[in-house]
N, C-alpha and C positions, 0 to 999 in steps of 0.2 A: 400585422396591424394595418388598416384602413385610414388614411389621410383621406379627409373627405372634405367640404365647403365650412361645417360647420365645426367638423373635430377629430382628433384622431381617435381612434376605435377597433377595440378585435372586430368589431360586428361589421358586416357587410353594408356598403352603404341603401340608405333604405330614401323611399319617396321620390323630389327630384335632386337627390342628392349626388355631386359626381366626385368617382374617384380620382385623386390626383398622383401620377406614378402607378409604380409595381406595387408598393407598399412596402414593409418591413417581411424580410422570412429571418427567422434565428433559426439557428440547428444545434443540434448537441447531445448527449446521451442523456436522457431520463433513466430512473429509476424508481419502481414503484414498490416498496415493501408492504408486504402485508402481514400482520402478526398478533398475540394478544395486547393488551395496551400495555402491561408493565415489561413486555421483555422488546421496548422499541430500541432500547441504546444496545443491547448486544447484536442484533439483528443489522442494524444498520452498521455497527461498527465495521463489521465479517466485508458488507459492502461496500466501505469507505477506503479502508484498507483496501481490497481490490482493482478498485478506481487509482486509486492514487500512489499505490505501491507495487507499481507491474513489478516482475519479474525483467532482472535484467540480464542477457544471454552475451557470451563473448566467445571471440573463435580465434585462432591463431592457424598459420599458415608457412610451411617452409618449403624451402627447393628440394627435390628431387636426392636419396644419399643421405640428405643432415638431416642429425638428431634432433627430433622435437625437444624442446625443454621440458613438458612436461609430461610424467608417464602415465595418466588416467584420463580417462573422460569426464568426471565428475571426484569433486573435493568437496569434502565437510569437516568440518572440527567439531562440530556439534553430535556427542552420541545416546543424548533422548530428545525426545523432540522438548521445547518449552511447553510452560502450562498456558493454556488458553486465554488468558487474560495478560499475557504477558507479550511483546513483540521486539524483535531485536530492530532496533535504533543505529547503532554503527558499525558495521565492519570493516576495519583498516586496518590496512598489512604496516608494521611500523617497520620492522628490520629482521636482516638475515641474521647478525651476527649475537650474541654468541649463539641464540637458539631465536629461532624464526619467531617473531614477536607481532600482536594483534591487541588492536583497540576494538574493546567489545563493550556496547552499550545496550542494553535492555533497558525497558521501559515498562509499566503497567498503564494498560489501554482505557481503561475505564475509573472515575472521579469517584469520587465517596458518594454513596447512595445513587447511583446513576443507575445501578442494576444490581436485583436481588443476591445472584450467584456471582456474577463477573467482578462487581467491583471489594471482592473479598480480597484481606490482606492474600499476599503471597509469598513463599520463599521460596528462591532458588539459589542452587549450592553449583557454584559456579566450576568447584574442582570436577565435582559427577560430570557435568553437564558437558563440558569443552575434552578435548583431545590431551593427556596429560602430556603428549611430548611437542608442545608448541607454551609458548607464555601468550600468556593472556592477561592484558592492566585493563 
């Protein structure tokens, strides 16, 4: 933005008009979708979600000798993926004892009529879905 004599302005100052300062710069990620007109909420969702829900990565480290705590590179409880309209909400480790225990919260992503295919009812059967030897509330 352009701070000039008469007003502030995207536009360059024009005539004998003088700049005052640097101006205003913003920065920040745009995002530009392009799509048919009725499939904008799903389209964008895919995008929203990826903005706003990185992926979060963690690493552990021991001395030289000790055993690592844990034996794998990578842990899932989940053994099909979710359906597409659907996105997990919580994951919390509650307790070891008697059997390693998880708060699991799902959510569906899309409002009634928001989107032709996406915002259809959904079931999911949470027994199939999750690891049967962990509890899951």
């Amino acid at each position: 933005l352009n701070e000039t004599d008469g007003c502030v302005s995207p536009y360059p100052p024009y005539g004998d008009a003088t700049r005052h300062g640097e101006g205003i710069v913003i920065r920040g990620k745009h995002r530009l979708v392009i799509g048919k007109g009725d499939s904008g909420a799903s389209i964008t969702r895919k995008e929203m979600d990826e903005a706003f829900s990185e992926p979060l990565m963690f690493f552990g480290s021991t001395t030289k000798g000790r055993e690592v705590p844990f034996r794998g590179s990578s842990f899932s409880l989940i053994q099909s993926a979710l359906p597409k309209n659907v996105m997990l909400l919580t994951f919390q480790f509650l307790s070891h004892e008697p059997t390693k225990t998880f708060l699991i919260r799902i959510g569906h992503q899309f409002a009634k009529d928001e989107d032709i295919e996406m915002s259809r009812p959904v079931s999911v059967d949470m027994n199939a879905l999750f690891d049967y030897r962990y509890k899951i509330v």
